[in-house]
N, C-alpha and C positions, 0 to 999 in steps of 0.2 A: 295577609289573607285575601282569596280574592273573592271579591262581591259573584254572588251566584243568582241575580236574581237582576230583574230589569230596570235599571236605579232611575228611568223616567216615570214609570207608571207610579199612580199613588196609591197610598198604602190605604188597605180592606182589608177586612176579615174574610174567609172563606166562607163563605156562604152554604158550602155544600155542609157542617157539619152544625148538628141541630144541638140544642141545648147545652147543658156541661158533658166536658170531655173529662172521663176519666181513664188513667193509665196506672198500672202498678209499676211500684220501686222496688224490684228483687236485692233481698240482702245480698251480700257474698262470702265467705270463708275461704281464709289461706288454707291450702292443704299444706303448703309448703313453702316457706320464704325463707333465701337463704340472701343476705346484704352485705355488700361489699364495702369496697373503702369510700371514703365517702371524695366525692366528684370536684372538679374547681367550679363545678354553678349551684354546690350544696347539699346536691342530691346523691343518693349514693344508687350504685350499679346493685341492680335487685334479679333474683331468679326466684319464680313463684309458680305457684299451681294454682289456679283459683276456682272455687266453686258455686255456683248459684244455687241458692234456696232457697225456697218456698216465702220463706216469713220477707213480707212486703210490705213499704207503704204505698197510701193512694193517693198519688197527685190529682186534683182534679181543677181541669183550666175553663175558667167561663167569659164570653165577650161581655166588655165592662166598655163605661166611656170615662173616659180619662187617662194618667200614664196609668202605667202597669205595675202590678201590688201581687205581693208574696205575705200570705199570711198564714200562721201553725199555731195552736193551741198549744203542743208541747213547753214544756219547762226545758232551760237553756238553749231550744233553738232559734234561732234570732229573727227578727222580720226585716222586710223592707230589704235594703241594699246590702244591708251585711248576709243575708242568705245567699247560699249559691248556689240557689234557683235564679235570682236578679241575677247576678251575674252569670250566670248561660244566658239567660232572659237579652242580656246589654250586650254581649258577645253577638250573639245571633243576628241582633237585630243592624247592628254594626256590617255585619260579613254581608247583610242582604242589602247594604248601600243605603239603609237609614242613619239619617241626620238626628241626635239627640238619643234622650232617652227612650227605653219602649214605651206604646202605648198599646191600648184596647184590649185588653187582659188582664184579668185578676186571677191566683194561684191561690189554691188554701190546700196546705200537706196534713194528710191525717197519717201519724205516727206512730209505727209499730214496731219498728227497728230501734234496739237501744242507742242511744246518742252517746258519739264519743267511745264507742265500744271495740274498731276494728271491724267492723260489717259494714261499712260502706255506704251506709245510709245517706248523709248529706249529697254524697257524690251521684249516689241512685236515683235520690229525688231531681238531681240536675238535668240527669242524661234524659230522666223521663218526659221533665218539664222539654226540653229542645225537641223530642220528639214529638210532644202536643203541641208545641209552637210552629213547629213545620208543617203540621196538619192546620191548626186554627187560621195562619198567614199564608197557606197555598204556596207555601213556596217547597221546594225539593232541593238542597244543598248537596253538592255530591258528595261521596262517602268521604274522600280526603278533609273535605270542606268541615263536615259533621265528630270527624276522626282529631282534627285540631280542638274545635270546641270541647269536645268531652275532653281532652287529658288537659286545658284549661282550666276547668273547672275541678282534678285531681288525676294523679298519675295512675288512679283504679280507673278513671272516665271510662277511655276503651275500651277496656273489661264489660263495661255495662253496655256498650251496643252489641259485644258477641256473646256472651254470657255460655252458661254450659259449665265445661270443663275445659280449661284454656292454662294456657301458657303466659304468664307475662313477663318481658325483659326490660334493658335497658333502666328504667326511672318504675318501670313497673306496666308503661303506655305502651309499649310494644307488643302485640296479643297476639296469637297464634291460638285456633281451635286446636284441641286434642283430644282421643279418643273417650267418648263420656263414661264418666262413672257411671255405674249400671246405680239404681236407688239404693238409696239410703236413708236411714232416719237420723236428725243430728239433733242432738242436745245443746241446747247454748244458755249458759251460765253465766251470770252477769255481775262481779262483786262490787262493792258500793262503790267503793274507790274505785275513779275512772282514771286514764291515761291518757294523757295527749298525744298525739303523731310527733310531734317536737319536742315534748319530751323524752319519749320512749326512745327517740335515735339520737338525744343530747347527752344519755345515759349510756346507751352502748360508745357513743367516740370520744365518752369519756374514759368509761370502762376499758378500752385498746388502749388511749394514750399513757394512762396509769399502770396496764399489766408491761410488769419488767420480764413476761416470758411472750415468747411468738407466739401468736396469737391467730388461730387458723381465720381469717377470714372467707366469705361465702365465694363458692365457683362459679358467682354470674357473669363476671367478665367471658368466663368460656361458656356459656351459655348450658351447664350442664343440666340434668334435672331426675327425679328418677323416674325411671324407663315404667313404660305403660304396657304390660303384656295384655294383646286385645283389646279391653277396656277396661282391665285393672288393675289399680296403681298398687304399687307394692308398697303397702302402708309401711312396714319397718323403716323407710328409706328417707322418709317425709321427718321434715324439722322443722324450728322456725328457729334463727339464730338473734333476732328481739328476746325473744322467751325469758331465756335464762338471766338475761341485764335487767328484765321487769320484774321477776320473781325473785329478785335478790332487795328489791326495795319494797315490793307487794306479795307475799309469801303465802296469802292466799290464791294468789294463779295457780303454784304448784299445788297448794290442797286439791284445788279443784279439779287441774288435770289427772290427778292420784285419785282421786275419789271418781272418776271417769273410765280410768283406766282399771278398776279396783271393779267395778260395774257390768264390766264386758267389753267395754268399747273397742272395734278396730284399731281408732288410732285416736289420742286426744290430744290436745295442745291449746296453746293461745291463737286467736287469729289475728293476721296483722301486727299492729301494736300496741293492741288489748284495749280496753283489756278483757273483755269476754273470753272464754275459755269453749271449746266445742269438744262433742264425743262424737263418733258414727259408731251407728248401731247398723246391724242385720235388718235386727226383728225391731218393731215396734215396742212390745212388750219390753224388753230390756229397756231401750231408750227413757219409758214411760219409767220403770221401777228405779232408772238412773236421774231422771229430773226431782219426782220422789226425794229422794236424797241428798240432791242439792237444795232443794225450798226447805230441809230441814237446817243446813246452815244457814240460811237465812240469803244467801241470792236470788237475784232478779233469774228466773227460770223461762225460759220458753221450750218444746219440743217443732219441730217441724220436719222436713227433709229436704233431699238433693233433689235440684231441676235439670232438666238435658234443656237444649236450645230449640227442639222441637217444644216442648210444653209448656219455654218461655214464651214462644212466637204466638202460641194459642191462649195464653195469659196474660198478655201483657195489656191488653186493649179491657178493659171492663165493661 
């Protein structure tokens, strides 16, 4: 990677920017993920839709003297180095041609995105943290420069600097904007039992190697996706090919997505590799009379909606 930034001058905070810096961390939701075989570096060829909503957390960055501290009250998210906020933090600070670890910043994430759920939270919090750090450090990385570090830190990274309605290929870092969903209100549903990212796809190539019949896998290699009339996507067309491999070991996804779809919803399913489960509604009222009914099973329940990249740009600064 190449250093973007003057590696003689010494290192300062900016000055221009007064007290703590806070940024929001937009969830996201697969509308659609369809996964291929899996790659010789691991990863496998993905085609997705992705969507930004509303439910955030807030990073907020303050000048401190000493190295640089990442700290969260939440249960299971971790501090210090193992978060991957330090590591955008150590990436960054790397690419601008500092020697060591960072210094002169202290991070504290207040948390409202369920953890471990397929919404993108850890990844969200990172992309936000790099973008408070390019402001707190004065420095301006160009978009390639910025574009490497996020899918460093997760193959949704990129997703979080375009946010909207987008496209993503390849590992998932490959983004392309696409026509935006017009609003929506989404239900996200949260069952106790979480799902790991490595497990959920150590479960599907197992599930292929074991089925003795051919077994369709997804058309991202051709980069297919369903078609966008105007700016709406033709919800029947949208799938998640994780789904069905997590709900055969968590059979609560599928209550959920049935109790979703049993409710109104446009379209429901799992996001990502779960294991949260989402509905889009029209109306509000439906959505509202749909979450209702999930806190009677006894899930982690939130309501929110769909962001465009216009409402993100006017959001994301607090």
């Amino acid at each position: 990677m190449t250093p973007h930034s003057n590696t003689g001058m010494p290192f300062s905070l900016n000055t221009g920017v007064a007290g703590p810096l806070k940024i929001r961390a937009h969830a996201k939701i697969n509308l659609h993920l369809r996964v291929g075989a899996r790659r010789a570096d691991g990863f496998h060829d993905l085609t997705t839709i992705l969507q930004s909503i509303a439910l955030h957390d807030t990073v907020t960055l303050r000048a401190v003297e000493g190295p640089f501290r990442v700290r969260c009250a939440t249960a299971g998210v971790p501090e210090g180095e193992a978060n991957l906020v330090w590591r955008a933090a150590r990436r960054l600070w790397g690419a601008l041609g500092r020697q060591g670890d960072p210094r002169g910043v202290g991070i504290t994430i207040a948390k409202r995105i369920p953890v471990s759920a397929g919404l993108g939270g850890g990844t969200a919090d990172a992309v936000a943290a790099l973008r408070g750090l390019c402001r707190l450090w004065g420095e301006s990385p160009g978009p390639s420069c910025l574009q490497e570090l996020a899918a460093d830190v997760g193959a949704d990274g990129p997703f979080f600097l375009v946010g909207g309605t987008a496209l993503g290929v390849g590992r998932g870092d490959e983004v392309y904007p696409l026509a935006e969903l017009p609003r929506h209100w989404v239900v996200i549903a949260v069952p106790a039992r979480r799902v790991s990212t490595a497990t959920a796809y150590g479960w599907m190539d197992g599930d292929r190697t074991a089925s003795t019949r051919r077994v369709r896998v997804s058309d991202g290699g051709q980069r297919r996706f369903p078609p966008v009339a105007g700016s709406t996507l033709e919800f029947g067309a949208l799938t998640n090919d994780l789904e069905r491999t997590v709900a055969r070991r968590r059979p609560e996804i599928r209550a959920a997505t049935r109790m979703m779809s049993g409710a109104g919803a446009l379209t429901a399913a799992m996001t990502g590799s779960g294991s949260a489960v989402f509905g889009l509604f029209r109306r509000r009222a439906r959505a509202v009379e749909a979450a209702g009914a999930a806190r009677r099973e006894g899930w982690t329940v939130l309501v929110t909606e769909t962001v465009d990249r216009a409402g993100l740009a006017r959001q994301v600064a607090v």
